[in-house]
GUTORLUM-789367 format. One record per residue (C-alpha): residue in one letter; x, y, z. Coordinates in Angstrom, 3 decimals, decimal comma. Layout:
! residues N
SITE   aa         c1         c2         c3
SITE    a          X          Y          Z
...
***
This chain:
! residues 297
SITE   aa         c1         c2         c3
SITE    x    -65,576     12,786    -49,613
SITE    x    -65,287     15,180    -46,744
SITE    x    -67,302     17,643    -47,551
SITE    x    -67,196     19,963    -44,739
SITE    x    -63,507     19,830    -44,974
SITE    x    -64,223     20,934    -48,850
SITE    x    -66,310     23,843    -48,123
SITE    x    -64,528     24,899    -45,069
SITE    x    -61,491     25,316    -47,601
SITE    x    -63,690     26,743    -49,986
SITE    x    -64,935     29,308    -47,829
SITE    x    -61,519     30,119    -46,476
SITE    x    -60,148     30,598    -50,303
SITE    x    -62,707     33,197    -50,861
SITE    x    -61,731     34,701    -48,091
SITE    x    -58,133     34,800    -49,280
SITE    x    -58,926     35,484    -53,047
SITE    x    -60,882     38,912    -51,574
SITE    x    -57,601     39,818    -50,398
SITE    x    -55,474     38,702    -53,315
SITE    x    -57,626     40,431    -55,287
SITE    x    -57,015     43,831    -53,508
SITE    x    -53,150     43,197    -53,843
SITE    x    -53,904     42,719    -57,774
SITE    x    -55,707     45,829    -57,958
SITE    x    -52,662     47,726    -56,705
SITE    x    -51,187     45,728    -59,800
SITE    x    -53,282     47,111    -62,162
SITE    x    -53,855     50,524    -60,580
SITE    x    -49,661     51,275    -60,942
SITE    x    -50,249     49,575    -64,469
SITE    x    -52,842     51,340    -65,818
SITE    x    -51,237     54,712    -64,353
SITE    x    -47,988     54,516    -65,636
SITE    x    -47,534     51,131    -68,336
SITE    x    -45,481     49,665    -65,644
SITE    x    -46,032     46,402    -63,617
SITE    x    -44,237     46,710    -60,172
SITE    x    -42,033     43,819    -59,358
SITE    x    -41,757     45,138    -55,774
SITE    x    -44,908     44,886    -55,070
SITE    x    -44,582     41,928    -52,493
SITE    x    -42,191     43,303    -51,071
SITE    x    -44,727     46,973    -50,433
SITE    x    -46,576     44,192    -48,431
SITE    x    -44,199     42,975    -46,087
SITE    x    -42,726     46,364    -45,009
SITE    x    -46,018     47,531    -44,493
SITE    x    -46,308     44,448    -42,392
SITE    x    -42,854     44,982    -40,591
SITE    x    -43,010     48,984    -39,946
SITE    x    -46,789     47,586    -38,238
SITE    x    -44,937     45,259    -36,034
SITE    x    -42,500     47,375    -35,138
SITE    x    -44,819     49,801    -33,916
SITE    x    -46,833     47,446    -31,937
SITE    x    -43,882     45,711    -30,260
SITE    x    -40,610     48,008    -29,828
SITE    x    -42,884     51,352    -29,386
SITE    x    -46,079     49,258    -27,780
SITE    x    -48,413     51,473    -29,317
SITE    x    -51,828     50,058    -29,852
SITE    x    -52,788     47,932    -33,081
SITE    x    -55,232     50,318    -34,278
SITE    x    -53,068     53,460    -33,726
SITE    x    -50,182     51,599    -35,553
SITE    x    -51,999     50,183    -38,201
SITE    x    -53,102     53,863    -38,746
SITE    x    -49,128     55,319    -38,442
SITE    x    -48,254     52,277    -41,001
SITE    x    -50,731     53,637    -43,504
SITE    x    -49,414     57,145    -43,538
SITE    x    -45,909     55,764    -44,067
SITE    x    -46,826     53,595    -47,153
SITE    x    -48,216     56,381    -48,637
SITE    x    -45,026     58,533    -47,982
SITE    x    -42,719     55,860    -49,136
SITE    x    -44,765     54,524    -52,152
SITE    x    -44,405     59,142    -53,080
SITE    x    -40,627     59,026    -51,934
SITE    x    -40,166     55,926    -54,332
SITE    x    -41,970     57,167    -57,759
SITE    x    -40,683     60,641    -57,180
SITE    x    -36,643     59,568    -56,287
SITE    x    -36,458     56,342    -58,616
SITE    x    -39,159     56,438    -61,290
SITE    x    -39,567     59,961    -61,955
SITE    x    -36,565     60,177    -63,417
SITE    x    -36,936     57,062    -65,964
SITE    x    -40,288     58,958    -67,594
SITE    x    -39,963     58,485    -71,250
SITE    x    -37,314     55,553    -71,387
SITE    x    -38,081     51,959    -72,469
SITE    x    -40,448     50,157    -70,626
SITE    x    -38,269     47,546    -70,171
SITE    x    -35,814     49,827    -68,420
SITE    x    -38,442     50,873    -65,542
SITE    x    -39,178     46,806    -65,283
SITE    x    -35,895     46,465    -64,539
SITE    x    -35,421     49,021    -62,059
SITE    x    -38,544     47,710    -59,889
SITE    x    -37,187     44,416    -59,786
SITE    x    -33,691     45,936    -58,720
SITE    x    -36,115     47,640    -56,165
SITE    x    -37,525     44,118    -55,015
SITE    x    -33,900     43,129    -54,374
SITE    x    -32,884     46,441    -52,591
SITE    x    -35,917     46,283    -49,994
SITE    x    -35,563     42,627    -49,025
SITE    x    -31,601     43,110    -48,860
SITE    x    -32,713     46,174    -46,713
SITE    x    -35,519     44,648    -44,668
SITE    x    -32,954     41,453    -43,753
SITE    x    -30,543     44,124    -42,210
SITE    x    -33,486     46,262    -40,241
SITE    x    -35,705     43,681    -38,867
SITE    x    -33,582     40,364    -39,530
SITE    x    -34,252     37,158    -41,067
SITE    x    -36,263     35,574    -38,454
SITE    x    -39,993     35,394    -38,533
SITE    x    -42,042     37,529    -35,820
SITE    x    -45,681     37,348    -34,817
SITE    x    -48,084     40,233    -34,120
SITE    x    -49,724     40,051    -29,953
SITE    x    -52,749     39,046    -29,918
SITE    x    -54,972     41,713    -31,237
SITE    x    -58,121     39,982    -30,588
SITE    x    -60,091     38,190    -27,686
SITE    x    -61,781     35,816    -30,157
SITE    x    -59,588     34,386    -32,099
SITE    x    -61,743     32,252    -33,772
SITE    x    -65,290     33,287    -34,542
SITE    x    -68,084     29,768    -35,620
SITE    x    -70,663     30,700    -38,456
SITE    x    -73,094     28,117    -39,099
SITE    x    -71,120     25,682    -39,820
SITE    x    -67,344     27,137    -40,186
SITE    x    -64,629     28,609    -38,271
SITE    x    -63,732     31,235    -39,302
SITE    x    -60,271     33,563    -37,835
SITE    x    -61,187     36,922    -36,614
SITE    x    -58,204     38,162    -38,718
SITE    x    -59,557     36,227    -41,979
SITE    x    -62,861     38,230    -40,888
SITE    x    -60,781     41,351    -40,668
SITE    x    -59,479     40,966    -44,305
SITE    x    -63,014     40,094    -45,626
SITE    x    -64,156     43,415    -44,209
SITE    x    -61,649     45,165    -45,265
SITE    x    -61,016     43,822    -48,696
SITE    x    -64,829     44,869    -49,230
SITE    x    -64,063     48,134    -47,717
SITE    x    -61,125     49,034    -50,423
SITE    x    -63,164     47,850    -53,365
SITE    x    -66,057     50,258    -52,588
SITE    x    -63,689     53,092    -51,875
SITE    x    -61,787     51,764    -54,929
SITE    x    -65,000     52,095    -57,105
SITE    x    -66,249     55,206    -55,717
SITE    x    -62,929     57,229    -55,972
SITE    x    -62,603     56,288    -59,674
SITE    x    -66,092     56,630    -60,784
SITE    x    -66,915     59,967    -58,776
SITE    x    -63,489     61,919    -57,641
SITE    x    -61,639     63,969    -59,408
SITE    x    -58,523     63,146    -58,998
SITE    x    -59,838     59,253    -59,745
SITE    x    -61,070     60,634    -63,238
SITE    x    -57,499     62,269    -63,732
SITE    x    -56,251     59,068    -62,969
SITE    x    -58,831     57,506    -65,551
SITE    x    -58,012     59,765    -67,807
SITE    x    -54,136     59,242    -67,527
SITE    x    -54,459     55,493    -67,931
SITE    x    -56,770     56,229    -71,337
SITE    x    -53,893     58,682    -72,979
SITE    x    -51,234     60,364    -71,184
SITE    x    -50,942     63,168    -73,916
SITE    x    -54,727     64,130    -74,044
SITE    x    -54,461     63,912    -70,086
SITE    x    -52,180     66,620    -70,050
SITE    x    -53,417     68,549    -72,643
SITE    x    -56,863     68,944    -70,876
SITE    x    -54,879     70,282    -67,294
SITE    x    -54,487     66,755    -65,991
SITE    x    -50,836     66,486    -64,240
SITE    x    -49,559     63,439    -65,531
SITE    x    -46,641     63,866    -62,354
SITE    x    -49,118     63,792    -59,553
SITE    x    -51,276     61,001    -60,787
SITE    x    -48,134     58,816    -60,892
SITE    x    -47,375     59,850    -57,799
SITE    x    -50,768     58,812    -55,947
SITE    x    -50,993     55,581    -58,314
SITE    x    -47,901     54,714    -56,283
SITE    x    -49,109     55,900    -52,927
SITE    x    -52,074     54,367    -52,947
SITE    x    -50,685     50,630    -54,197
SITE    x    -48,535     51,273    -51,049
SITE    x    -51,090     52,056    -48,993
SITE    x    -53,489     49,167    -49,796
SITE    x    -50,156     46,647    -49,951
SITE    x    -49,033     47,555    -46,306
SITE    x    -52,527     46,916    -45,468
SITE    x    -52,388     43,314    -47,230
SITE    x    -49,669     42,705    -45,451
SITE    x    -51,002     43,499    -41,538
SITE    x    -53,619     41,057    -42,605
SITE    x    -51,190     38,331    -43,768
SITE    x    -48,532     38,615    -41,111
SITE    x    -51,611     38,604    -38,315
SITE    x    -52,788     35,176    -39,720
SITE    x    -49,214     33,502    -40,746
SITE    x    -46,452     35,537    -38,471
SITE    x    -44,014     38,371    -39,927
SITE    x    -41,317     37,720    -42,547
SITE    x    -39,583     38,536    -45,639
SITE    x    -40,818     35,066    -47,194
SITE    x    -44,165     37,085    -47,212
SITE    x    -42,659     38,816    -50,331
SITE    x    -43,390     35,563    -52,351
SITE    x    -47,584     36,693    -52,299
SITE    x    -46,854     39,542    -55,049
SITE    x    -45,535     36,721    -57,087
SITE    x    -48,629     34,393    -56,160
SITE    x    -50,750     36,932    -56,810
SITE    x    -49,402     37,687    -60,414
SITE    x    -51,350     35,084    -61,861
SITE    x    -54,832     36,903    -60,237
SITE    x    -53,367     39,730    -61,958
SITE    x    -52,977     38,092    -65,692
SITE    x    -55,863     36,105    -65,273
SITE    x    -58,317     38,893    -64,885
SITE    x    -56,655     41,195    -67,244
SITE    x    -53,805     43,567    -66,405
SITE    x    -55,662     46,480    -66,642
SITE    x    -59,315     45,744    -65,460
SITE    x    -59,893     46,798    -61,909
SITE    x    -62,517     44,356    -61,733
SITE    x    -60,766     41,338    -63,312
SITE    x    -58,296     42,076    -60,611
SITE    x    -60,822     41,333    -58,150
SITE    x    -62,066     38,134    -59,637
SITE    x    -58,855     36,664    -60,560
SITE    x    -58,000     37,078    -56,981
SITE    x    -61,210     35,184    -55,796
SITE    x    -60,183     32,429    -58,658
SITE    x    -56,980     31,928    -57,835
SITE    x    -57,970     31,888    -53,894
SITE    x    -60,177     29,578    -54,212
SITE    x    -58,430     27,277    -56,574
SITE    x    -55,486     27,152    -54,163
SITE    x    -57,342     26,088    -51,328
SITE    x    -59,757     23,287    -54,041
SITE    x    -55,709     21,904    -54,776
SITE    x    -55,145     21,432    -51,303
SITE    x    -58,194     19,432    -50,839
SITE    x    -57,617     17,277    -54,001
SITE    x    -54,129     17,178    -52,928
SITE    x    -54,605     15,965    -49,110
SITE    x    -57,407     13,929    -50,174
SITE    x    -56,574     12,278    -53,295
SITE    x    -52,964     13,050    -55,043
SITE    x    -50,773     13,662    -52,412
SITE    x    -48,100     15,378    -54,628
SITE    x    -47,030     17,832    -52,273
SITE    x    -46,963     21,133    -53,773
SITE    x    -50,486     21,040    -55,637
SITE    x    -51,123     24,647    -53,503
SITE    x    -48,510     26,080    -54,650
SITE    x    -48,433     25,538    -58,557
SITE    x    -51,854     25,502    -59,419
SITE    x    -53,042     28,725    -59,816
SITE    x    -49,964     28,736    -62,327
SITE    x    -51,277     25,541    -64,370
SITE    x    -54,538     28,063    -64,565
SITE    x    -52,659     30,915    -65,690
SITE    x    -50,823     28,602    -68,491
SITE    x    -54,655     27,458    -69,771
SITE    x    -56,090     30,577    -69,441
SITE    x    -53,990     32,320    -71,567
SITE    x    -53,312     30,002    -74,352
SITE    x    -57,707     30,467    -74,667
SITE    x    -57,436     34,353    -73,933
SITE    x    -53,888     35,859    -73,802
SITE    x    -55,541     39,364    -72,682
SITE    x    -56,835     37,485    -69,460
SITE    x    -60,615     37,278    -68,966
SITE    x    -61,279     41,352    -68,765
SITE    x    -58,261     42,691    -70,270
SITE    x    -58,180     45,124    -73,047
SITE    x    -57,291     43,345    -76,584
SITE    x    -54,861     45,828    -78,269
SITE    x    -54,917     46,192    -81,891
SITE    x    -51,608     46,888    -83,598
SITE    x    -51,507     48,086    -87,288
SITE    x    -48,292     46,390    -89,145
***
């Protein structure tokens, strides 16, 4: 057994489930804001990731300036988007809205093909040390990057919900629109920011991802990797979110071990953290930290 290779991997996949676990949250943030899970949600991450690019290589402003211009954009577009196409769907069928984001997916990648092409791009290098040795491992700066920021969101995540008040509006929206609004709460706005903010922290995920693996709309495929983080830790726990993403990060990177080591199927990366999701479920179909819902027939 190669066991450094194993806990290199290891390490790397916690890494990586850190940051799959912010994408969930943005998941379960638009979910428990509005009832709706965002099919586009991959595709939030690699604009974020191309408007970043853009900046860096066609206007050759900084990283850290563009990175900061790319936020503020995200959290325009993810307003522009609830107020233009959801707003107006308040009150229909929740399939309807499910629909419409995943019409939404299909609109930004047809959109993103024309704009910045097909072809992958990678960021300059952003960093004199590419690769950074801790004890034992070697770690990339920009996996380093993702740790600290990942850590970064969570506490700001935590902090905004448990202390701010738009956060307890927002707490208080997810718990029952009606009372919410009753008590002064505007339903509106909190949609609004649930969206801004899931843009905001995707086009961050996505910086992070196109830094490490290059720039392109295949990127897109990481909402739907992340879904299982999502389902796994409960679709609306903020903190299952989290762990599923660690889970599912690190059980990628244990079935590429097994896989390079042992099996040699192939694709064991790929499809495992849905085998998980399969099991999972059939033991606790409300994910580990989800809400069970009661229905009276």
């Amino acid at each position: 057994m190669n066991t450094s290779l194993l806990l290199q991997l290891l390490a790397n996949g916690v890494i990586v489930g850190m940051l799959y676990g912010v994408v969930a949250m943005c998941f379960v943030l638009i979910y428990k804001s509005t009832q709706v899970v965002n099919f586009a949600q991959g595709e939030f991450l690699v604009l974020g990731a191309w408007v970043c690019l853009a900046l860096v290589t066609n206007m050759g402003l900084p990283f850290w300036l563009a990175f900061l211009f790319t936020m503020v954009f995200m959290m325009i577009f993810g307003i522009v988007i609830q107020m233009v196409v959801l707003r107006p769907l308040i009150g229909e069928p929740i399939i309807s809205i499910i629909m419409v984001t995943i019409g939404l997916s299909i609109f930004m990648q047809a959109g993103m093909n024309w704009i910045f092409g097909n072809n992958a791009a990678s960021f300059p290098k952003i960093f004199e040390t590419e690769v950074v040795s801790i004890g034992n491992f070697n770690v990339e700066m920009a996996y380093l990057l993702s740790l600290v920021l990942s850590m970064v969101i969570m506490l700001i995540f935590y902090l905004f919900f448990k202390y701010s008040r738009h956060g307890l509006a927002m707490r208080a929206t997810a718990s029952d629109q009606q009372a919410a609004q009753s008590l002064g709460v505007s339903v509106k706005q909190v949609f609004a920011m649930s969206w801004a903010i899931s843009a905001v922290v995707s086009g961050i995920a996505g910086i992070i991802i196109g830094i490490v693996n290059s720039v392109s709309n295949s990127l897109a495929f990481i909402g739907i990797k992340v879904f299982p983080a999502v389902i796994v830790g409960g679709l609306d726990s903020i903190v299952g979110a989290v762990i599923g993403g660690i889970l599912i990060g690190v059980l990628e990177n244990l079935a590429e071990y097994v896989d390079g080591q042992y099996l040699h199927i192939g694709n064991l990366y790929t499809v495992a953290p849905f085998y998980v999701l399969i099991i999972i479920l059939m033991i606790k179909p409300y994910g580990l930290f989800g809400t069970r819902d009661i229905e009276r027939i």
